[in-house]
N, C-alpha and C positions, 0 to 999 in steps of 0.2 A: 423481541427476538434478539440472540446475542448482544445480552446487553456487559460487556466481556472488557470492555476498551481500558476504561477507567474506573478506579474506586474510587478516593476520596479526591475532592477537592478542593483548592484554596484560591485565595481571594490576590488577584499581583497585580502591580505598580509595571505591566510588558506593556511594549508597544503594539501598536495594534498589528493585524495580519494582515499581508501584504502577497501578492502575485508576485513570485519570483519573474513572470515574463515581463511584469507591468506591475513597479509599484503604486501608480497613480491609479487602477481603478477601482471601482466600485467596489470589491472587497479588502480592499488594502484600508477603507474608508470605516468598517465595520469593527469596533472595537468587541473582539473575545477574548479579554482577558480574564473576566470571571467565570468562566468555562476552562479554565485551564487545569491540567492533573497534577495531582503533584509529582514532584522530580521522578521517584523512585517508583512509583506505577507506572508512567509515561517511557523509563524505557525498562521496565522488565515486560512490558507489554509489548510494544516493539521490536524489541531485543528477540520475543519467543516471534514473533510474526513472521522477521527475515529468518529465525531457522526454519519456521515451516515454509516458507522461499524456498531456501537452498533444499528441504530434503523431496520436493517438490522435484522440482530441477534436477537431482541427484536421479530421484526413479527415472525422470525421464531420458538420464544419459544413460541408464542401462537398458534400456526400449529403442534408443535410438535405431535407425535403421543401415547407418554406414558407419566409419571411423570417424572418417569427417566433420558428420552430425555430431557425432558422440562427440569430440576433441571441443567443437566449438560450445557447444551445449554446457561441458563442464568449465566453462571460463563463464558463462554466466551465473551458472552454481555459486562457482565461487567467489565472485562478487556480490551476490546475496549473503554468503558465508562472511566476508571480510565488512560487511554493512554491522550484522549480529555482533560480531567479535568487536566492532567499535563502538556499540553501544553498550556490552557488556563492560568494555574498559572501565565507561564513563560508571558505570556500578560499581566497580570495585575500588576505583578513584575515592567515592565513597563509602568506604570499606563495607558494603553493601553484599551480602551472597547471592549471586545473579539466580542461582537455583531458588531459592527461596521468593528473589522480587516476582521469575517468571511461572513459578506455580502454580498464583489464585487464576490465571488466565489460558494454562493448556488447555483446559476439557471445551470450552468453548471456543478456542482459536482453531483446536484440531477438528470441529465440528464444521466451521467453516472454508476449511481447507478439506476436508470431507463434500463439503457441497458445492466446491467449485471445480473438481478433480476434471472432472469430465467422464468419457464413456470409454475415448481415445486418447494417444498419444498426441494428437492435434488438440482434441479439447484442454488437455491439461497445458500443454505450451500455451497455449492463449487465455487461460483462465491464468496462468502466474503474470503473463503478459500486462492483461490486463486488471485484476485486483491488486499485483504489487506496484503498479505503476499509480492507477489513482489512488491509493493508500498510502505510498511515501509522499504522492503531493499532497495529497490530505495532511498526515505527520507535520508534515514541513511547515506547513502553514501552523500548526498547534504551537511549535518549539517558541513562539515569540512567549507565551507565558510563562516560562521555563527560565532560570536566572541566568542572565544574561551570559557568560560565560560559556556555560554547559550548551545553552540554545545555539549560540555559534557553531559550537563541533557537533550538536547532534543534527543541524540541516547540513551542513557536509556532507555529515555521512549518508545522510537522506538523499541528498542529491546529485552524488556521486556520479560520473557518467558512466554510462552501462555498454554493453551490447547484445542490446536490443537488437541491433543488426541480423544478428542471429538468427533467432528464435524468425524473427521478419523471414529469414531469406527458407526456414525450414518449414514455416507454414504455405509462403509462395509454392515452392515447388509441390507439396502435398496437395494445394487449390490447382496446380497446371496439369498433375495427373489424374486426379480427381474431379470430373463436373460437377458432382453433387458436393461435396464440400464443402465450396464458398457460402454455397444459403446454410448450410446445417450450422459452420462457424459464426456467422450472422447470429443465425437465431441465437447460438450458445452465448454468443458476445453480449447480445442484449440482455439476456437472463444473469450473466454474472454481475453486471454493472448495476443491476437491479439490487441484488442480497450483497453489493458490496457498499451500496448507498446506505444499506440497513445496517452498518456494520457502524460506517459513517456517523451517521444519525446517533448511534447509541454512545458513542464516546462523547457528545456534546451535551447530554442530558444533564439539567441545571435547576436550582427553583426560579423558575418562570414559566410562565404558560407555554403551550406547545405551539401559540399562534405566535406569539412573541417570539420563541427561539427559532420559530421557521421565517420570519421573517426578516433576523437579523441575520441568517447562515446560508438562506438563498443567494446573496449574490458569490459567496465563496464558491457555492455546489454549481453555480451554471456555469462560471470559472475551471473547473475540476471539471463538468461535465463537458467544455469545449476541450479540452487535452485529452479525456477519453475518443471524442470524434475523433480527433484527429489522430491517436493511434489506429482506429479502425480504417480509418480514409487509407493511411497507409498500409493496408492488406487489401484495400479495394473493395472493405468491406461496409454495410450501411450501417451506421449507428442507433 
């Protein structure tokens, strides 16, 4: 399933991948350098990911249900938008045409952004909430394959500070008016992190066994999977 992340791949002399919260654990200890994409798939892939972010985010500022909403809502758009634009830089740095590197990967990226939309305007806040959150930490972690240079400014740009805040404080008050909500967001929560793991999973495919590469990339994903909790924990919601 979406198997969309990466095409080819090459063999590099990166250092291994590391916890931005904590270089010392367990996954910083996991060397995936032979797993890495090459330069120019890695961000025409990415590149197209944050625009389906921002146009994400864009529907949802015209759904909005006040000014306010709507005013704050497009400052995170377009922080997703200024994410894209800096990785498309890094294409054309390359004299690279970013329309060309992002093409082999629309039909399946917009597939996936198709299945995490949600029903609502609450679903899709939290579906970009949470897929563009574990998916830049995911990136991030990738960039060490990536030459040295370039990997620099593309976790930057990856980990940019956002406001989250936002989207946070516009689902709170949808859950304080709403009783049924919090479980339905729940449930939706759990289900996106689910087909966003699968998303995961398929950019790291490599010739090695499937017991093998699971058991060199678990201790990243229980990593990535404690900073999903804890997104959720901040809506109050169960992981």
């Amino acid at each position: 399933m979406l198997e969309w992340l990466f095409g080819r791949r090459r063999k590099t002399d990166a250092p291994l991948l590391g916890s931005r919260e904590d270089a010392g654990d367990s996954a910083g200890r996991i060397d995936l350098s032979d797993l890495a994409p090459d330069v120019v798939s890695f961000l025409g892939q990415t590149a197209y990911l944050e625009l389906a972010v921002f146009e994400s985010l864009s529907r949802a500022v015209s759904q909005s249900p006040n000014l306010r909403v709507k005013e704050g809502i497009s400052i995170v758009a377009g922080e997703a938008l200024a994410k894209h634009q800096g990785l498309i830089a890094e294409l054309r740095a390359k004299k690279v045409d970013p329309a060309v590197a992002m093409q082999p990967f629309t039909e399946a990226i917009d597939r996936f952004e198709m299945l995490t939309r949600g029903r609502d305007w609450y679903e899709t806040l939290l579906g970009v909430y949470i897929t563009a959150g574990f998916l830049d930490d995911f990136f991030a972690r990738l960039v060490g394959g990536l030459p040295r240079g370039v990997a620099a400014r593309v976790r930057d740009v990856l980990t940019a500070p956002g406001s989250d805040e936002v989207i946070l404080d516009a689902l709170r008050e949808g859950m304080a008016s709403d009783p049924d909500l919090s479980s339905r967001l729940a449930l939706w929560g759990r289900r996106l992190i689910g087909d966003t793991q699968l998303v995961a999973r398929s950019a790291i495919a490599a010739s090695d066994s499937a017991e093998g590469i699971h058991r060199r990339i678990e201790p990243v994903f229980t990593d990535l999977l404690g900073a999903h909790t804890r997104r959720m924990d901040a809506l109050g919601l169960t992981a």
